[in-house]
Each structure stands twice: as structure tokens, then as C-alpha cells.
C-alpha positions as CSV (number, residue, x, y, z in Angstrom):
1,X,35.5,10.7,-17.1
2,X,35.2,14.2,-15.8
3,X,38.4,16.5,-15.5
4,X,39.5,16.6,-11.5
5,X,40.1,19.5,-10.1
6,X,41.4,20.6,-6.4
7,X,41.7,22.8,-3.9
8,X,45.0,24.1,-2.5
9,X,47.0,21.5,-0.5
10,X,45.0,18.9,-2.4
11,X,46.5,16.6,-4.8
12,X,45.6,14.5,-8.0
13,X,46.0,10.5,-7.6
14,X,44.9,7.5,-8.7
15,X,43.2,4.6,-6.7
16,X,46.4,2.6,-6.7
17,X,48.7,5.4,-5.3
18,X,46.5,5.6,-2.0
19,X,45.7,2.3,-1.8
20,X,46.9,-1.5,-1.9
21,X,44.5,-3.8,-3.7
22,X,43.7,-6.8,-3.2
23,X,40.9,-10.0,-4.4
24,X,39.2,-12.7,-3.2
25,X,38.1,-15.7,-4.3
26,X,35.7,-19.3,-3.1
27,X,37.2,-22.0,-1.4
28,X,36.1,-25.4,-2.4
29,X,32.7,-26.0,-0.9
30,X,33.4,-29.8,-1.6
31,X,35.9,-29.6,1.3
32,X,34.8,-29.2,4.5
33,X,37.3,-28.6,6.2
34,X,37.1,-25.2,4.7
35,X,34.1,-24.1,5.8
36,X,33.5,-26.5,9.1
37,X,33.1,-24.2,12.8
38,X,34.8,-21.4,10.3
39,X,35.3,-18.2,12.8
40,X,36.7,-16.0,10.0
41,X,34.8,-13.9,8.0
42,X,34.2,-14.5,4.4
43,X,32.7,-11.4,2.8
44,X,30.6,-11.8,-0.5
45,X,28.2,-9.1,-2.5
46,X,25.1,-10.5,0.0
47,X,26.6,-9.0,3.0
48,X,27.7,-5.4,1.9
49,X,24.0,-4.1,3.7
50,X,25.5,-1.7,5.4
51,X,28.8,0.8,5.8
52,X,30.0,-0.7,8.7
53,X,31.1,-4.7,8.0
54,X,31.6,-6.2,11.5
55,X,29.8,-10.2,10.2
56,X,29.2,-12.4,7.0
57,X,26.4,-14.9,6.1
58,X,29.4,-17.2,5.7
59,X,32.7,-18.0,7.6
60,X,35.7,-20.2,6.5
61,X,38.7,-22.2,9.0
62,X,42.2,-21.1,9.1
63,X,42.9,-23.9,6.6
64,X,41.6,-21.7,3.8
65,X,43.5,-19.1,4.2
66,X,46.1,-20.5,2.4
67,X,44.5,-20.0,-0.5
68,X,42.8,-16.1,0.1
69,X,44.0,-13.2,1.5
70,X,43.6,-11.6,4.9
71,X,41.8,-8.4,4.6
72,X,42.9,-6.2,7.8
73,X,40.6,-3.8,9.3
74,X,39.2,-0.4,8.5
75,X,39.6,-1.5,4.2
76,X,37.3,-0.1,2.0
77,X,35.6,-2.9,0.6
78,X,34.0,-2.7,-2.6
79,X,31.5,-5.0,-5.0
80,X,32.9,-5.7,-8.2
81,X,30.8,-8.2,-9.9
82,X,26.9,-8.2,-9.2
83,X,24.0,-7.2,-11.2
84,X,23.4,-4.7,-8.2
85,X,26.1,-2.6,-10.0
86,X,23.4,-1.3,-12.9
87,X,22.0,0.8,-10.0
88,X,24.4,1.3,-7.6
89,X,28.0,0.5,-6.6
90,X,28.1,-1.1,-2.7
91,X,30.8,0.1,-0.4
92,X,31.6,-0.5,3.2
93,X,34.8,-0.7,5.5
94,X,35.3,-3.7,7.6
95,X,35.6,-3.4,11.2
96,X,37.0,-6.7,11.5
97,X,39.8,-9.0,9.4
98,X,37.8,-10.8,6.6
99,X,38.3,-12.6,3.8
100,X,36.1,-12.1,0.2
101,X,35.2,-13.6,-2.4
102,X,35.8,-13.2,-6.2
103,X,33.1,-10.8,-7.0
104,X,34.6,-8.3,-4.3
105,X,37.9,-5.9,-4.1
106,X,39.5,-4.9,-1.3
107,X,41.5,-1.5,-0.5
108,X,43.8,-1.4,2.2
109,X,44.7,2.4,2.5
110,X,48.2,3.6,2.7
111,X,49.8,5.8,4.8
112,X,48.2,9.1,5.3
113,X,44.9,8.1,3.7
114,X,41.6,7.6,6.2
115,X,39.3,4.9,5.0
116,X,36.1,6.5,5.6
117,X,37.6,9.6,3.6
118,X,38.5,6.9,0.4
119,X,35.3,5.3,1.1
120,X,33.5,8.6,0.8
121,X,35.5,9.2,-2.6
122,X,34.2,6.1,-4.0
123,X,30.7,6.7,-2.9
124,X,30.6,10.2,-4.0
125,X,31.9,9.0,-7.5
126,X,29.4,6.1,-8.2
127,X,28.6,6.9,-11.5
128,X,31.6,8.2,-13.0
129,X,32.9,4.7,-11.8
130,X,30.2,2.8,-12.7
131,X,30.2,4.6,-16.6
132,X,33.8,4.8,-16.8
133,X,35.4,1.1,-15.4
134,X,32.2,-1.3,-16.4
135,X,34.0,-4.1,-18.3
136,X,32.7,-5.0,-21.9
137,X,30.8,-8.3,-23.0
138,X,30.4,-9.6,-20.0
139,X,26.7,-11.7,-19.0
140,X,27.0,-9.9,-15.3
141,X,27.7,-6.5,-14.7
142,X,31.5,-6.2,-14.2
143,X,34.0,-3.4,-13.1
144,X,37.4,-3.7,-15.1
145,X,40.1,-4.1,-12.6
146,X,42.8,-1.9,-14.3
147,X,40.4,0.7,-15.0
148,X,39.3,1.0,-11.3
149,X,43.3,1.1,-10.1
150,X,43.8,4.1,-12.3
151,X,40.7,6.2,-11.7
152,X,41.6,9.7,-10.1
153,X,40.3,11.0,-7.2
154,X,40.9,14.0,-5.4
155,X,43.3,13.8,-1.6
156,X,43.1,16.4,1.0
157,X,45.4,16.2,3.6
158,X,45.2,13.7,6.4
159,X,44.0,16.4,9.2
160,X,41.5,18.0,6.9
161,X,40.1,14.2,5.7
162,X,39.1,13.9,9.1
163,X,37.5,17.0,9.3
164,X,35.1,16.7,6.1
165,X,34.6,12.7,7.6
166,X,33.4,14.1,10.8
167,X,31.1,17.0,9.0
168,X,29.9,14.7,6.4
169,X,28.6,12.0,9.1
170,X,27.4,14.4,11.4
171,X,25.2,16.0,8.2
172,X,24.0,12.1,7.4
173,X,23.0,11.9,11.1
174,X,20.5,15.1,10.7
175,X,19.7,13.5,7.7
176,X,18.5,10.3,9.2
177,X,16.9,11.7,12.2
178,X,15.2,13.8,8.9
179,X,13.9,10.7,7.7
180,X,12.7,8.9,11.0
181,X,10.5,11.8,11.5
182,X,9.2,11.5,8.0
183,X,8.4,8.2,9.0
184,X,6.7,9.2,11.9
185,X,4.8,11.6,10.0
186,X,3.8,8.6,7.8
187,X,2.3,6.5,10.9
188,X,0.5,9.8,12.2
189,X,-1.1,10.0,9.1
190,X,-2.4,5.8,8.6
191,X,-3.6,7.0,12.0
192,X,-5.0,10.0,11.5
193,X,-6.9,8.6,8.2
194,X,-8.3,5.5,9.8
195,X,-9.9,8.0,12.5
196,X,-11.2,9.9,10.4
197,X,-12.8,7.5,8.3
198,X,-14.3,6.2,11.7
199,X,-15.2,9.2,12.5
200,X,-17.4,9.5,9.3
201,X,-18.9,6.0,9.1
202,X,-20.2,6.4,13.0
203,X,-21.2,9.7,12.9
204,X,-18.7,11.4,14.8
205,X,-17.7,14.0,11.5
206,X,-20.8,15.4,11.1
207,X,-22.1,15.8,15.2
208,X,-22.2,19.8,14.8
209,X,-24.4,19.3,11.4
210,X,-26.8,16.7,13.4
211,X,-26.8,19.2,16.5
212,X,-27.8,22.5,14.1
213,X,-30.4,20.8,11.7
214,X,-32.4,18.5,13.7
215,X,-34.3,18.0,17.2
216,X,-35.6,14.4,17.6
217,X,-38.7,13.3,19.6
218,X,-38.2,10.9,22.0
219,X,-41.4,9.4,21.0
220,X,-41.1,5.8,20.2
221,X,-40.8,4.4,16.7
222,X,-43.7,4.5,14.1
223,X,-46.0,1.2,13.9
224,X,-44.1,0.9,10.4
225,X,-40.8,0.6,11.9
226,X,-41.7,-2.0,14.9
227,X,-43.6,-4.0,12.2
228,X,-40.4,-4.3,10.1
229,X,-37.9,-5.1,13.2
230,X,-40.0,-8.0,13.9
231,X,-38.5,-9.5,10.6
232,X,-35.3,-8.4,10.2
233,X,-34.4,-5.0,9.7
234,X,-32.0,-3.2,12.5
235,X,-33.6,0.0,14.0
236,X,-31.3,1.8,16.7
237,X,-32.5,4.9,18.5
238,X,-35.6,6.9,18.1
239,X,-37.2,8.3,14.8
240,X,-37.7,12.2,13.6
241,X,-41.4,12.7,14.5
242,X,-41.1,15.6,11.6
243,X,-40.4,12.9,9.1
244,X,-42.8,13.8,6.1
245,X,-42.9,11.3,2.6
246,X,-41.4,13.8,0.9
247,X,-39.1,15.8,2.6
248,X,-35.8,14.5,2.3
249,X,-34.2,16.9,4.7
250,X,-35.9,15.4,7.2
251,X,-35.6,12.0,6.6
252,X,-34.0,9.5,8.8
253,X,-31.8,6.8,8.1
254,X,-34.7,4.4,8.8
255,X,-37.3,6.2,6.2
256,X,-34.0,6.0,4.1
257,X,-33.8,2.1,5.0
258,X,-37.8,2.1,4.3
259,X,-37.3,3.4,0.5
260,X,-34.6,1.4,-0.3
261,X,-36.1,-2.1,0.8
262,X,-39.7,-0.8,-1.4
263,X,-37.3,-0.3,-4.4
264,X,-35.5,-3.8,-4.0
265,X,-39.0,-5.6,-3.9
266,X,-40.2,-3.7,-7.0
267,X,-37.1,-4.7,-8.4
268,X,-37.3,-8.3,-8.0
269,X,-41.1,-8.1,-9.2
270,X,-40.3,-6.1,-12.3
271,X,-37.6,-9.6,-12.9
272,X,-40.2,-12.0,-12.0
273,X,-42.9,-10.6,-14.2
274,X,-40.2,-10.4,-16.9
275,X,-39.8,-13.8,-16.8
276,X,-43.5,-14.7,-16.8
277,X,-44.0,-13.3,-20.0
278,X,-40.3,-14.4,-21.3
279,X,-41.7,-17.8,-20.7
280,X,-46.0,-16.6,-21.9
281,X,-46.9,-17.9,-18.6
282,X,-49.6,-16.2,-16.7
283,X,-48.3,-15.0,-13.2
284,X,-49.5,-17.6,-10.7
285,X,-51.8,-17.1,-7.5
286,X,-49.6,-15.9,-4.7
287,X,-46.3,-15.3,-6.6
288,X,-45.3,-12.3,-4.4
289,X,-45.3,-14.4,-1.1
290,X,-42.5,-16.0,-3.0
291,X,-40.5,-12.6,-2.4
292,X,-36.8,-13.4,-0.7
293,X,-36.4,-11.1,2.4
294,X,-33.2,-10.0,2.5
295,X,-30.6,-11.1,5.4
296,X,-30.9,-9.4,8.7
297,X,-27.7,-7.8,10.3
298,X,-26.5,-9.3,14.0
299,X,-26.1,-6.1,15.4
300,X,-24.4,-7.4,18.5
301,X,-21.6,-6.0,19.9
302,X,-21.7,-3.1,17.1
303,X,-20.8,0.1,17.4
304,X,-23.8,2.7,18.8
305,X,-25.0,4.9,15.8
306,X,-26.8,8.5,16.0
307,X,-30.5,8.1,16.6
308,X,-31.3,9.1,13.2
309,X,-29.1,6.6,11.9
310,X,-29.8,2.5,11.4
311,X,-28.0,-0.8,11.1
312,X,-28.9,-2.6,7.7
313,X,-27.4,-5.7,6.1
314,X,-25.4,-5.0,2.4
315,X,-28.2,-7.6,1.0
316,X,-30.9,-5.2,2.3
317,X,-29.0,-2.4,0.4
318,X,-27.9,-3.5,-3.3
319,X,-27.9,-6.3,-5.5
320,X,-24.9,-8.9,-5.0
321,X,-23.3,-11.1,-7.3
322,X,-20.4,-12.3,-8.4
323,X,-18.1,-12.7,-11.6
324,X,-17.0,-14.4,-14.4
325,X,-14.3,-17.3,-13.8
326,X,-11.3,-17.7,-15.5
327,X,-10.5,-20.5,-17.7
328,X,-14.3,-21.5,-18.1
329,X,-15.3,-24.6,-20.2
330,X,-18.0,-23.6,-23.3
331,X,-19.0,-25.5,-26.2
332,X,-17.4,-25.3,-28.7
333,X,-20.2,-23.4,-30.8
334,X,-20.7,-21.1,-28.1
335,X,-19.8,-17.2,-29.1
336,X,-17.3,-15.1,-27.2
337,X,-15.3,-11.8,-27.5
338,X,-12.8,-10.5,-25.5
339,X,-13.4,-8.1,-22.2
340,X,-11.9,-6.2,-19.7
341,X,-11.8,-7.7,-16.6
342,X,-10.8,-6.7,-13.2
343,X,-8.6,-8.6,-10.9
344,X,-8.1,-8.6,-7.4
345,X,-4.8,-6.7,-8.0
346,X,-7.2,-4.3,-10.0
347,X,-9.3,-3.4,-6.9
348,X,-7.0,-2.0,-3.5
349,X,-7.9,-0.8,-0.3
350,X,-9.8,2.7,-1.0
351,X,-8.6,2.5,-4.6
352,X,-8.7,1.1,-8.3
353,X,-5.1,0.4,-9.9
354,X,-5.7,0.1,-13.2
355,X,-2.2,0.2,-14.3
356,X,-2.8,-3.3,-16.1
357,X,-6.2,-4.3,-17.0
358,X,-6.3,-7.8,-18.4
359,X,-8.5,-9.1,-21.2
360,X,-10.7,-12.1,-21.2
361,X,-13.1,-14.5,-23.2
362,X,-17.1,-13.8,-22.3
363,X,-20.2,-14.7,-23.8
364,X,-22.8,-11.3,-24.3
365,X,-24.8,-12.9,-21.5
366,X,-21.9,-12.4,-19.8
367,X,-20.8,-9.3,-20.6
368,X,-24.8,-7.9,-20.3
369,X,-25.0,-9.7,-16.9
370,X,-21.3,-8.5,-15.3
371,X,-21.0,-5.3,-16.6
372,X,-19.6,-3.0,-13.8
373,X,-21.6,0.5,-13.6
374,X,-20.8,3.6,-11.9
375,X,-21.3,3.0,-8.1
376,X,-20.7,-0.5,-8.3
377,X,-19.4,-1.4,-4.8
378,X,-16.4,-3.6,-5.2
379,X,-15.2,-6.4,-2.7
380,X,-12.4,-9.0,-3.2
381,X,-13.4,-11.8,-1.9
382,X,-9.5,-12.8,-0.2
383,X,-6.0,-14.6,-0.7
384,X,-3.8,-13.4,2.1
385,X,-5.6,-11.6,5.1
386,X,-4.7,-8.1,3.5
387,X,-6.9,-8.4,0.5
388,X,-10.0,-10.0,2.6
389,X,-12.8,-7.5,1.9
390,X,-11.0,-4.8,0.6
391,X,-12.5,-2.7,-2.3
392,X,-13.3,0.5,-3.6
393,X,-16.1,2.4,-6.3
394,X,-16.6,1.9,-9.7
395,X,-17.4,4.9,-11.9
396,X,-16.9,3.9,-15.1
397,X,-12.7,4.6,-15.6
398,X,-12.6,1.6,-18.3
399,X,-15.2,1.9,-20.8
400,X,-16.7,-1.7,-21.0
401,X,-15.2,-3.7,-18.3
402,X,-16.4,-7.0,-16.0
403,X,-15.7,-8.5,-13.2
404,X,-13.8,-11.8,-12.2
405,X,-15.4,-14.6,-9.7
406,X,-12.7,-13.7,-6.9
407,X,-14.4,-9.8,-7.0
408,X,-17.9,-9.3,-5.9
409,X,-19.7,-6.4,-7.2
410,X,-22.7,-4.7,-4.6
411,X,-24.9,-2.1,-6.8
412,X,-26.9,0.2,-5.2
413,X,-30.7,-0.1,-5.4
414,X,-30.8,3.9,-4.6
415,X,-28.0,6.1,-5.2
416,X,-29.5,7.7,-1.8
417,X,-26.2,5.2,0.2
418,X,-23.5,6.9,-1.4
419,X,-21.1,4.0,-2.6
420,X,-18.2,5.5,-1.3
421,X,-19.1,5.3,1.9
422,X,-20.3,1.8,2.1
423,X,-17.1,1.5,0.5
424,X,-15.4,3.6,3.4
425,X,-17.4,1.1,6.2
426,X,-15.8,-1.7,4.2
427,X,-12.2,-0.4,4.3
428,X,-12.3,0.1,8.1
429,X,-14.9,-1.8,10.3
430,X,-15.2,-4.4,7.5
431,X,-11.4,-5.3,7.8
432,X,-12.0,-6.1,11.5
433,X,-15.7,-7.8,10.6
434,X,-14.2,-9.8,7.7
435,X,-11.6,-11.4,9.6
436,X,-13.4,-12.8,12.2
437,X,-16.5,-14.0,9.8
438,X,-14.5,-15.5,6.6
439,X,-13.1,-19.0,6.6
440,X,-9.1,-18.9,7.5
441,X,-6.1,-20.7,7.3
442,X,-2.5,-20.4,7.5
443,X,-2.2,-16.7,6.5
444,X,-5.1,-17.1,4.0
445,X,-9.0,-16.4,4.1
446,X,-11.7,-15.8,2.5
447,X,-15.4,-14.7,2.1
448,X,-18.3,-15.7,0.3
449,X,-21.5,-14.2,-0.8
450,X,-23.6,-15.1,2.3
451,X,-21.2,-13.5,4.5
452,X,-20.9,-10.5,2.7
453,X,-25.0,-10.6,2.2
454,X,-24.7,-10.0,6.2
455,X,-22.0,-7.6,6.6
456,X,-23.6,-4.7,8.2
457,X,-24.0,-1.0,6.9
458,X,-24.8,2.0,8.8
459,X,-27.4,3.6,7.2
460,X,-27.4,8.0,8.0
461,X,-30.2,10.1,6.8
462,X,-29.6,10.8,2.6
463,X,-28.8,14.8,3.1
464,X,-26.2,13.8,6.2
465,X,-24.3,11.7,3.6
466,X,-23.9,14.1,1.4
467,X,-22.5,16.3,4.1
468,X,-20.1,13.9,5.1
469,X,-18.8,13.3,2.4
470,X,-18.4,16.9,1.7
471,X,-16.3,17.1,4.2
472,X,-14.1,13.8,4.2
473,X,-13.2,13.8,0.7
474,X,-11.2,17.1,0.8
475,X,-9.7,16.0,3.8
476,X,-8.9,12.5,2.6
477,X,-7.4,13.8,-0.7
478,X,-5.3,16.1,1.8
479,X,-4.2,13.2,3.9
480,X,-3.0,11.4,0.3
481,X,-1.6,14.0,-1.3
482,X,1.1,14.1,2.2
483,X,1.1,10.8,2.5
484,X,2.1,10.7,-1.3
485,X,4.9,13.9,-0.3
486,X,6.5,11.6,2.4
487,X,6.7,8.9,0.5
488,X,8.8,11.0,-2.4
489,X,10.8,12.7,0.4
490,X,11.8,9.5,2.2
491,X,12.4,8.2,-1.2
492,X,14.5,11.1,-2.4
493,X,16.8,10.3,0.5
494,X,16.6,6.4,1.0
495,X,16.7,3.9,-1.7
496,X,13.8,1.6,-1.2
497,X,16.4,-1.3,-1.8
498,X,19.0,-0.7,0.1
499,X,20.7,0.8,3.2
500,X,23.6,2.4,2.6
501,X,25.0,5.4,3.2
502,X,25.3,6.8,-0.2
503,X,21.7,5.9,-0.6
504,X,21.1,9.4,1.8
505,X,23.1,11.7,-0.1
506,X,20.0,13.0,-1.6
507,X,19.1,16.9,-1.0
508,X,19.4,17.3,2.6
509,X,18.0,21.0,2.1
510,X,14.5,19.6,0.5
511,X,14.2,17.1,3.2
512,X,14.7,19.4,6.1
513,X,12.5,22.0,5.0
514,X,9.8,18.8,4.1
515,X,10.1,18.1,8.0
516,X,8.8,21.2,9.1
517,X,6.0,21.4,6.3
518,X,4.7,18.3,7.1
519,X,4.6,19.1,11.2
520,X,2.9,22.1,10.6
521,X,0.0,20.8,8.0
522,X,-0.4,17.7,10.6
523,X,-0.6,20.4,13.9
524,X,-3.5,21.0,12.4
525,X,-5.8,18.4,12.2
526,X,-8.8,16.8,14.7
527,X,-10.6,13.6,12.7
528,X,-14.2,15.5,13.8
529,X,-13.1,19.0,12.7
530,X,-12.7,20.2,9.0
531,X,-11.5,23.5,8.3
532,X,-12.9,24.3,5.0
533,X,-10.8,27.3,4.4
534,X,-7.5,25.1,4.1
């Protein structure tokens, strides 16, 4: 225990010279008439949320009082017993008479001693208290009674008690109104980054490049395009009449659309010859008409795109499949090793947390078939409503790693629809468009590979992705790093778990001047404007 030392005027004392102790204890709950229409107050470690005690969870009759004591008002009350006290020691002051329980101590302060002064003491001493008075071999942490009574503190005098109580909750009050605009400041920004994500998915972000790069011919869509609508394949808005083969600057999100649907039927007739000579069969007459088309987006009600962009399923864009289940049944001569895996706690909304990366038993075929690959476009496929659809880009952060049943992996035919986008289009519109197309119950859903075979993708032009996501992945990393800074701040002055008033005693300085940074980086920003030289 640290020396004490005072001011002049001030004096040296112990807990038990300014204050009359007193305990608690549990009336039988085998006898009703205890606890039956009880109107007074029974205070236990569940209720000290707050400074100010003015209820209790529990209440018991005047018949019980014969066997507790009558706390009066404006006590400091103080938890004793609790395994709360290897963080933190709870105090409060009732407002009201009450009664406690056996894990609780109560001080009734004596004459010329404020209670929110002696609570303020305690508070501002936590640890010393909670190092210096913990009681020995005991299964729940305890604070030794005697060691607690005789524990010094330093007393001002009565007037000037008042005056630091008055100064010290009208700091607190700053602080908190500190914190509520941090909060704010947190809400701006889930706002701000959801706009901006819209903004980039839709077009909005990258208007000025559209307006400076291209003019468009209101001529109507090429005999290619009209013949592909007819069996499936979105088009929205008129086409670039520059549009050449080769020249990828000029290429729309259609021509884009065009390349990637040649490369998934060369694909599947690269497998299917495979096979044929796998199995030494010549391929038979007609084998290509046998081609599955992929599923065509319902583009009602969607959002209008740019006229060089175009609406296309994810089953027109990438390969599908999903994963290997957990606790499958082999034989017992079947070979296995064991794998990383990734969970649906593994893959987040716009993120991978790979914190803990489970193993699990898979065949080679498995592991061959399931392997993730850089760009690998993960979706979960539910639980409760906040893990429906979400997901996020693989690039490689686990060496060898596959996929469970409950994640569904979209690769890419071209690496001309950046991942992160579709990704992007996932997080957002997909939350919405999941919702309302996967099977639901009470606070539960799901989807399955048909409906995310549907989900539709808005396809840009290959050089105006790139642009956007020039310029939304500074910004989003901006957006994260102060969403990260207002999470420390509000953390440096707010326990997560629990609200009390020693729990904002945390740097007032650092949290005022993180106010002002964060109003004047968030003055700033427009979701359709970047400012590159931030």
C-alpha cells in the first residue's frame, strides 16, 4: 500500500474513523413471508449497474428486517464478494433505505464526511484496494473485512469535499457528452461507409471518370447483344459503338459480360473433354448442346446502372460450389489428412478473422477439389439473419486451407470482376437481396446454392473497376482506421462491461482532443468525392 500524503487542512484516516460499517445477509427463501409483496429494497452485487441506487431486482417484507440491517440513504455501498472484483471494485450510494446481502458492505458516513466524496475515495483507490484487502484462499474473489476498515484515505474538509464533488462531476459530465459524440461519430461513419460502398457498386463513385473518358452512341445494341438477351443475360442501357475486340479501354460492361460467358463455356468443355478421355470414350455427336446456361438475373425492381454497365447473375460470373461437411462418414480404408478449414466465424462482413483457424479430416479429392485460391469470393450461407450472405476475398492468408459446407466459395472465371467488389455488392445490396430470397424462421435463415446462382451482379466496364476501386479502398481503409480510433477512445473511457462512474476516469485530455479530430477528418467527406491528396 502506497504512503498517503495530504495537503494542508487535510488529514490521514482510516475507513472506520469516517464511516460506520455495516453487512448484509439472505433471508430464507424457503419463507415466504420474507420475500411476498416485499416493498423494501434488498441490494445484491446484480444491482450495483450504476452510482446512483434508487431499485433492486429483489425486495423483502418488514418481517425480515429482523434479521438484516436497515441501510439509510446517501451510504456508500460497496461489493465485497464477486468474481467482478478481479477487474473492478463496484461502488454506488443508495438514494433510498435498502437492505444487502452477504456479498455487500455498507458505509454510513459520519459526521462531516459527504458520501459522494468517500465514494469518490474508494473509486479513485480501486486497485490499491483490490491488491491490498483481497482475502487469501478463497474459491471467489473476496475483500478481507478488517483490512478494508483500516485502509487510509485522505479527508479534506467538509466545504472543500463539496467543491472537488461538484468539479469532479461536472468534468465526468464533459466527459460523457465526450463519449456520446464519439458515438455519434461512430453511426456517421456505418453511414457514411454504407454510401460509399453504394456509391461504388451503382456507379455513383466514379461519374466524373464515366463523364471524362467516354461518349456513348445512342444507337441501339449490337445483333450480339439482342441475341443473348433473348436467353438470359441482363443488358441495361445502350452499348459504346467505339467498342473494338481488343481495346479494353473501351470496353463495356456487356463486352465484359460477353468474354466472361465465352470463357465459362470453354471451361466447361475443357471438363467435359477431360472426362471423355478419363473414361477413353469418344466425344459423342452433339455433346455441346448439352452445355448448361447459366441462371438469368430478375432484374426487377433493381437499381438503374450506367449505360455502359450490365446486370448479370453470380452463376454467369464464376464457378459455385460448396464445402466439405463436418463430421462426414468414410470407409474405413479411405485416406485422410488434416486441413485448414474456414468457418462461418472465419468469414465476416467485408473481412476474414482468422484469429482461430480450425483443422479438419479430408480426403486429397477433397482437398484438390476445395482448395480456396486468391479471389475466391466467400459467402456464408446463414444462422441468424446477420451472417446471411455475408463474406469477403480470399487471397491466400492461410497457406493450404478449405472450405466448410455452411461457406460457399464463387471463383472468378476472369479476374476482369474484381472479387472485391462482387464482394462489396454482397455486403450491401446482397444483405437486403438475401433476406428477402433465403428461407427464414424465427430469427434464423438461410441460402442455398440456387439462390445465390441468381443473386445479381452489376457488371462495369474492366478499366472502370479498377478505377473504383482505386478510389474506395483508400477511402475505406480511412473510414476503418477512425472507426478503429473511436472504438479505442470510447473504450479508453467506458468499460465495455460496465457503467459506472469510475469506468470514465480514463484521460479526459485524449478524449476531448479525439472529438475534435474526428469532426474535422469526417467535415470532410462526400461518398462520390475522393480527395486523393488526404
Amino acid at each position: 500500500m502506497s504512503e498517503v500524503s495530504v495537503l494542508m487542512g487535510w488529514s490521514i484516516a482510516t475507513i472506520m474513523d469516517v464511516a460506520r460499517s455495516s453487512g448484509g445477509g439472505t433471508p430464507s427463501k424457503s419463507e415466504p413471508s420474507y420475500w411476498d409483496q416485499g416493498n423494501i429494497p434488498w441490494v445484491s452485487p446484480k444491482d450495483m449497474k450504476s452510482f446512483f441506487v434508487t431499485s433492486s431486482e429483489d425486495s423483502i417484507t418488514d418481517k425480515a428486517l429482523v434479521r438484516l440491517t436497515l441501510v439509510p440513504r446517501d451510504s456508500v455501498l460497496i461489493v465485497v464478494r464477486s468474481g467482478i472484483l478481479s477487474r473492478t471494485l463496484p461502488v454506488s450510494i443508495n438514494k433510498i433505505p435498502v437492505t444487502i446481502n452477504q456479498d455487500m458492505r455498507a458505509f454510513v458516513p459520519k459526521q462531516g464526511i459527504d458520501a459522494r466524496y468517500l465514494a469518490w475515495q474508494f473509486i479513485s483507490k480501486e486497485r490499491e484496494i483490490l491488491d491490498s484487502c483481497a482475502k487469501d484462499g478463497t474459491t471467489v474473489a473476496s475483500i478481507e473485512g478488517p483490512a478494508l476498515a483500516s485502509f487510509p484515505m485522505a479527508i479534506a474538509p467538509l466545504a472543500e469535499q463539496t467543491r472537488i464533488v461538484e468539479k469532479l462531476e461536472e468534468l465526468l459530465s464533459d466527459l460523457d457528452a465526450g463519449v456520446a459524440e464519439l458515438k455519434a461519430a461512430q453511426r456517421k461513419l456505418v453511414q457514411y461507409r454504407q454510401s460509399l460502398l453504394k456509391a461504388a457498386v451503382e456507379g455513383a463513385l466514379s461519374a466524373d471518370w464515366r463523364a471524362a473518358r467516354h461518349s456513348y452512341d445512342p444507337s441501339p445494341p449490337s445483333p450480339f447483344l439482342r441475341k443473348r438477351g433473348s436467353v438470359g443475360f441482363a443488358h441495361q442501357g445502350v452499348m459504346d459503338s467505339g467498342f473494338r475486340e481488343n481495346d479494353r479501354q473501351s470496353e463495356t460492361g456487356a463486352d465484359l459480360l460477353q468474354r466472361i460467358l465465352t470463357e465459362r463455356r470453354a471451361r466447361w468443355e475443357t471438363k467435359q473433354l477431360a472426362k471423355f478421355a478419363e473414361q477413353g470414350k469418344t466425344p459423342p455427336k452433339d455433346w455441346q448442346a448439352k452445355y448448361p446456361e447459366p441462371v438469368a438475373p430478375n432484374i426487377t425492381e433493381l437499381p438503374s446502372l450506367p449505360s455502359s454497365w450490365v446486370w448479370a447473375s453470380l452463376d454467369m460470373l464464376g464457378e459455385i460450389a460448396s464445402g466439405v461437411a463436418k463430421g462426414t462418414k468414410r470407409a474405413v480404408a479411405v485416406v485422410t489428412r488434416e486441413v485448414a478449414y474456414l468457418r462461418v466465424a472465419n468469414v465476416q462482413r467485408g473481412y476474414l478473422n482468422l484469429a482461430q483457424v480450425k483443422m479438419i479430416e479430408a480426403t486429397e479429392a477433397d482437398i484438390r477439389e476445395l482448395r480456396l485460391l486468391s479471389g475466391d469470393v466467400l459467402f456464408n450461407e446463414g444462422g441468424d439473419l446477420d451472417k446471411l450472405g455475408r463474406g469477403w476475398v480470399w487471397r491466400g492468408e492461410v497457406p493450404e486451407c478449405i472450405h466448410q459446407n455452411h461457406v460457399f466459395r464463387m471463383r472468378p472465371y476472369l479476374d476482369a470482376t474484381p472479387s472485391e467488389l462482387i464482394s462489396h455488392h454482397g455486403n450491401t445490396f446482397g444483405k437486403t437481396w438475401f433476406k428477402s430470397a433465403g428461407k427464414q424462421t424465427t430469427n434464423l435463415a438461410s441460402i442455398n446454392m440456387t439462390m445465390l446462382r441468381a443473386f445479381p451482379v452489376p457488371i462495369a466496364p474492366e478499366a472502370e473497376s479498377v478505377e473504383i476501386l482505386a478510389r474506395l479502398t483508400p477511402a475505406l481503409d480511412a473510414t476503418t482506421e477512425q472507426q478503429k480510433k473511436c472504438r479505442t477512445w470510447i473504450n479508453t473511457i467506458h468499460r465495455p462491461t460496465q457503467k459506472h462512474p469510475q469506468s470514465r476516469l480514463r484521460r479526459p485530455a485524449r478524449a476531448a482532443r479525439s472529438q475534435r479530430r474526428t469532426r474535422q477528418r469526417f467535415a470532410g467527406t462526400h461518398p462520390h468525392r475522393t480527395d486523393r491528396s488526404r
